[in-house]
N, C-alpha and C positions, 0 to 999 in steps of 0.2 A: 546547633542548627547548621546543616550542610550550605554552602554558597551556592547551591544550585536554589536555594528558595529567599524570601523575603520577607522580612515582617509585616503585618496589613497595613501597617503607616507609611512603609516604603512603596506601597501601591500605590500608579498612577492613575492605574486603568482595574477597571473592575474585572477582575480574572474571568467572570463568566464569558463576559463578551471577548477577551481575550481566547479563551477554548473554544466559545463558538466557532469566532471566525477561522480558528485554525481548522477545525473540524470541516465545517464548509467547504473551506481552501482544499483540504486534504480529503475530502472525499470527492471533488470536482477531478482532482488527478488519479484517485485511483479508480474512478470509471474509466478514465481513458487507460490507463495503463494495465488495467484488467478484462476491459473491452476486447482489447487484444487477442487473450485468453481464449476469452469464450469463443470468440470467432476462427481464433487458429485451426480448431477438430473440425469446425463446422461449413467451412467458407476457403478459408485460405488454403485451403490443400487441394480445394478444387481449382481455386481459376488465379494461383500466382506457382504454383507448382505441379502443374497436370501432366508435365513429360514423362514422368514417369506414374505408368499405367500399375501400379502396383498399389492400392486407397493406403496401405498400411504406411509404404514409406513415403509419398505425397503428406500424410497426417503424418509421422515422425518429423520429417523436415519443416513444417508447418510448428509444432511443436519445438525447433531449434530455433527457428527466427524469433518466438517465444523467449524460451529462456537465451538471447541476445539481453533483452531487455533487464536479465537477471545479471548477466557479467560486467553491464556499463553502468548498473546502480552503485557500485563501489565509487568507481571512476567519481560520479555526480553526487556521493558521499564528501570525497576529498576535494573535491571542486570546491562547491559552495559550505561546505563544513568550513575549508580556511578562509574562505572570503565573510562567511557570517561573524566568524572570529575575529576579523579583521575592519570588515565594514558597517554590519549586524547582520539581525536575524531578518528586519522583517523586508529588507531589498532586496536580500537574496529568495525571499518566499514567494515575491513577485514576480523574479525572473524565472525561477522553475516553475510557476504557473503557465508563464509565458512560454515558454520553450516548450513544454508540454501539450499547449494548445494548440502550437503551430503545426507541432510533429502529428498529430490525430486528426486533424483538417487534413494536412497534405496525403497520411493515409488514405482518407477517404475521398480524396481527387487521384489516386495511380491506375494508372493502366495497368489491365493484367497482363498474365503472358502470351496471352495469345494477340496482343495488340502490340508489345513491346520487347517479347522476348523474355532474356534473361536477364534485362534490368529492371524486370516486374519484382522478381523476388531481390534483383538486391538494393534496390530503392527502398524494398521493403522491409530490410533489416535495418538499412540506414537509418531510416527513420523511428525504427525499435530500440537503435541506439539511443539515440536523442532523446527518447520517453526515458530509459532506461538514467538516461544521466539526470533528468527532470525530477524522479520520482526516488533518486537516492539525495537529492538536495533535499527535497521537498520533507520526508520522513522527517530527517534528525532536526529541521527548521521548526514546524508545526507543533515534536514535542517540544522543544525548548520555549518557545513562546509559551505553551501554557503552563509548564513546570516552572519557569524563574519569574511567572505571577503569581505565583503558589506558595501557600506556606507548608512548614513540615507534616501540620497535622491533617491538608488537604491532598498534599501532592501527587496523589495518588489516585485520586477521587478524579482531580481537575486533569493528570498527566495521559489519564485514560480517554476525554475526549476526543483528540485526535484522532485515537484509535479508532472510535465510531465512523470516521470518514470512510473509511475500509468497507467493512457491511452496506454504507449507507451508497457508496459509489457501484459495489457488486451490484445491490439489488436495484440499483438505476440501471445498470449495464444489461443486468441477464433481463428486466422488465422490458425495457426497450425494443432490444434485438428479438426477446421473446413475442413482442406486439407485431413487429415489423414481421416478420417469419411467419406470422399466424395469417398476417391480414394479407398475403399476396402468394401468388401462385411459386414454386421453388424457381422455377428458371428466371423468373421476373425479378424475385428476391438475391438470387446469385449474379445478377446480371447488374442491376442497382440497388437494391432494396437495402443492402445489408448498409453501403456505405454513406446516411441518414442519419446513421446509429454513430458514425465518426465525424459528421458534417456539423451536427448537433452542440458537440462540444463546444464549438465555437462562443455559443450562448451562456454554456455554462461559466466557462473563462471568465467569461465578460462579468457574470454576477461574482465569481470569486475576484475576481480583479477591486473591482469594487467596496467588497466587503474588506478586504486586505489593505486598500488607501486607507481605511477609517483607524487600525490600527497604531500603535506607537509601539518605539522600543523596548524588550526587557529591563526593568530598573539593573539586573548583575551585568550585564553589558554595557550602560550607561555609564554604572561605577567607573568598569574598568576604561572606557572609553577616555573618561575627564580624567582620569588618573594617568592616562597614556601607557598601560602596563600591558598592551596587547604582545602576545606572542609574534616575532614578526613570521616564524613557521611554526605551525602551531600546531601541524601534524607530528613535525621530526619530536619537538619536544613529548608528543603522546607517545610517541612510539620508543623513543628512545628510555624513558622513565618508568611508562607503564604496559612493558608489553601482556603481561600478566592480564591487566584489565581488558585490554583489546580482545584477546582470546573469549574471554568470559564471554563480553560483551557480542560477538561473532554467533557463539554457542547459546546466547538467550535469541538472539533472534535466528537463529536457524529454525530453532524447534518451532517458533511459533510457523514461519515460511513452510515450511515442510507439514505441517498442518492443514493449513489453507489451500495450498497448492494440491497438494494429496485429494481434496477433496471436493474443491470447487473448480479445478481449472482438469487435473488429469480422470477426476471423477466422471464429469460430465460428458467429456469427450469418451469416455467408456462407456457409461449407461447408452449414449444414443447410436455410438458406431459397434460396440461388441453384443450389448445387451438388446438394442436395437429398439430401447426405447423411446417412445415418440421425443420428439425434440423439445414442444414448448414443453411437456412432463418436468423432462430434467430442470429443463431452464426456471420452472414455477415452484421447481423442487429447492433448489439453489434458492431462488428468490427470497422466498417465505424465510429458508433459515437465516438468510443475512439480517429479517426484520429482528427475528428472535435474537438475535445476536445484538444490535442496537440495544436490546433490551439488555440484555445481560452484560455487555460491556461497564457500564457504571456503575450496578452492581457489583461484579469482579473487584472493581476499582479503591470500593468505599469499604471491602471485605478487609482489602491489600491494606489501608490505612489505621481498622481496627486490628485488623488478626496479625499485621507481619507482610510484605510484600514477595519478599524470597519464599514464606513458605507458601504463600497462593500460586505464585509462579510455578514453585515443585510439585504441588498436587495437579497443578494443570498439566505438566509436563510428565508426570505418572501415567494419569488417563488418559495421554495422548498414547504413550506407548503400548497400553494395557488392552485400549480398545480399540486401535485402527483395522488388527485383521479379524474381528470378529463384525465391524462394522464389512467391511467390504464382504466376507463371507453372506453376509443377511441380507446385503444389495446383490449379489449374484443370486441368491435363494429366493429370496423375495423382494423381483424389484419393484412390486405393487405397495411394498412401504418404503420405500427409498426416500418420501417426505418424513417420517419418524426415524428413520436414521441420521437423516441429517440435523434434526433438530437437536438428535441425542449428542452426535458429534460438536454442536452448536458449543455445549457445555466444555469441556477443556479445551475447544480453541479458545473462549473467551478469558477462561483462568491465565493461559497463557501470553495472551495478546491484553489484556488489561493493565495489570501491573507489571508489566516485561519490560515496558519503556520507564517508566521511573524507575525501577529495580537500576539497570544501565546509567540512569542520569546521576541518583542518588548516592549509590552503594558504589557503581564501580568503577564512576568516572568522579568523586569529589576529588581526590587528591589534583587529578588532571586539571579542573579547573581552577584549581591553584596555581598549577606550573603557567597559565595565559596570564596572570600577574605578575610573571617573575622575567616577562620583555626579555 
């Protein structure tokens, strides 16, 4: 048995409610964090980058302050990855909640640029950093809570909840923004409407805050804890011993990123500005597959733990390859089904996003968490 799981008598807490709350926790941040997103194609290109009269690069630039949020997730990876290491998991789970909540609030109090200039958009990045750093702590915290309540022959079942925070935060985000957008005139909605959809958060917070007190530590971090055998850098020794792993580990979650993103974030911003699809369409189009996906996430999960984990990951990362341009071909052909494509795409991003995170914890980092014992 790998040290990333527990025997059921080593259990303090009953792992469901342990995935719950992380799931919860983790889908409170990636509403905010992929709120973002959606708003970048649709909002943010008009009124924090309008000087330039050209929609295409207004929306690419909008799109850059986006993926901001993709290059300071490493940063907020290594942040609280060595602090979790070192202090635990579930304080640092708090404060990437925290940090995350304030950063989405304060979005949705800035002034655009036509009130502020050019510190509309760079306040606006700023603050995409901050999510960015939030929501790279927050990932690797949320699976480790549920995987080192896990035993071997669950881990994969239970390690896939998290992952549900995902779907379950998109289809809060694109629903929201989708109600808000529907129920108000455009200039109304450009003007205040949209930033409701980031005000809101604050509520959410509040309930993941919450559900996250009730929480306790992982029993394999307590070991080491009373043991004193923490790594006191807990990166150098990953990186110096297993750079092998790291890589892998980079390459399992690429493919899933580059799935979702492809689909949910540069998809949509295509259907409604190139395809010129109505807006709530996309966004109800999106919506709907994030539930299916909820659905199929657990499934995935409990396939990963009878059938093999790596080879569910490979089939899902097959038909990611196999069927991206024929999905995008049948959305530019027919985008009156662009709700059945999406559903169909639904299918290997979940194979991929299920067992991808235990695959990482189990297979490519045990040895690593051996080296956090060896101080």
């Amino acid at each position: 048995m790998t040290t990333s799981s527990t025997t059921k008598k080593d259990v303090p807490m009953s792992v469901r409610k342990v995935a719950l709350a992380s799931t919860i926790g983790a889908a409170v941040e990636w509403y905010d964090f992929f709120l973002y997103g959606t708003v970048s194609g649709l909002v943010f290109n008009k009124i924090f980058f309008p000087a330039y009269h050209d929609p295409m690069i207004a929306t690419m630039l909008a799109y850059v302050s986006f993926g901001v949020g993709y290059i300071s997730r490493p940063l907020g990876g290594l942040i609280f990855g060595h602090f979790g290491d070192r202090i635990g998991r579930k304080t640092m789970l708090i404060l990437t909640l925290i940090i995350m909540g304030i950063s989405t609030f304060l979005i949705g109090c800035l002034p655009t640029y036509n009130s502020i200039g050019i510190w509309a958009p760079i306040l606006l990045m700023t603050f995409r950093v901050f999510q960015g750093i939030g929501i790279g702590g927050e990932w690797g915290g949320a699976i480790l809570m549920a995987v080192e309540h896990s035993t071997e022959k669950d881990v994969g079942f239970y390690g896939s909840w998290p992952q549900l925070g995902l779907p379950i935060g998109v289809f809060l985000g694109t629903s929201v923004f989708s109600l808000l957008s529907g129920l108000m005139p455009e200039e109304q909605f450009l003007s205040w409407g949209w930033r409701l959809a980031f005000l809101v958060s604050v509520f959410l917070v509040a309930v993941g805050l919450y559900i996250r007190l009730k929480i306790i530590e992982t029993p394999a971090f307590n070991r080491i804890r009373e043991s004193g055998t923490q790594a006191r850098v807990p990166i150098i020794e990953v990186l110096r011993n297993y750079p092998r792993n790291v890589i892998l580990a980079l390459g399992t979650r690429f493919i899933e990123g580059l799935n979702f993103n492809v689909y949910f974030t540069f998809g949509l911003m295509y259907l409604t500005t190139i395809i010129k699809l109505p807006r709530t369409t996309a966004l109800n189009a999106g919506g709907i597959a994030m539930l299916f996906q909820c659905l199929l996430i657990p499934v995935w999960g409990a396939l990963a733990d009878k059938y093999g984990r790596r080879k569910i990951f490979a089939l899902g990362a097959i038909l990611t390859g196999v069927t991206i341009f024929p999905a995008f071909w049948a959305i530019v052909s027919f985008p009156q089904y662009t709700l059945i494509v999406y559903l169909v795409m639904a299918l290997p991003f979940g194979a991929v996003s299920a067992p991808g995170f235990a695959t990482v914890e189990c297979h490519l980092f045990t040895n690593c968490r051996e080296s956090m014992r060896a101080g």
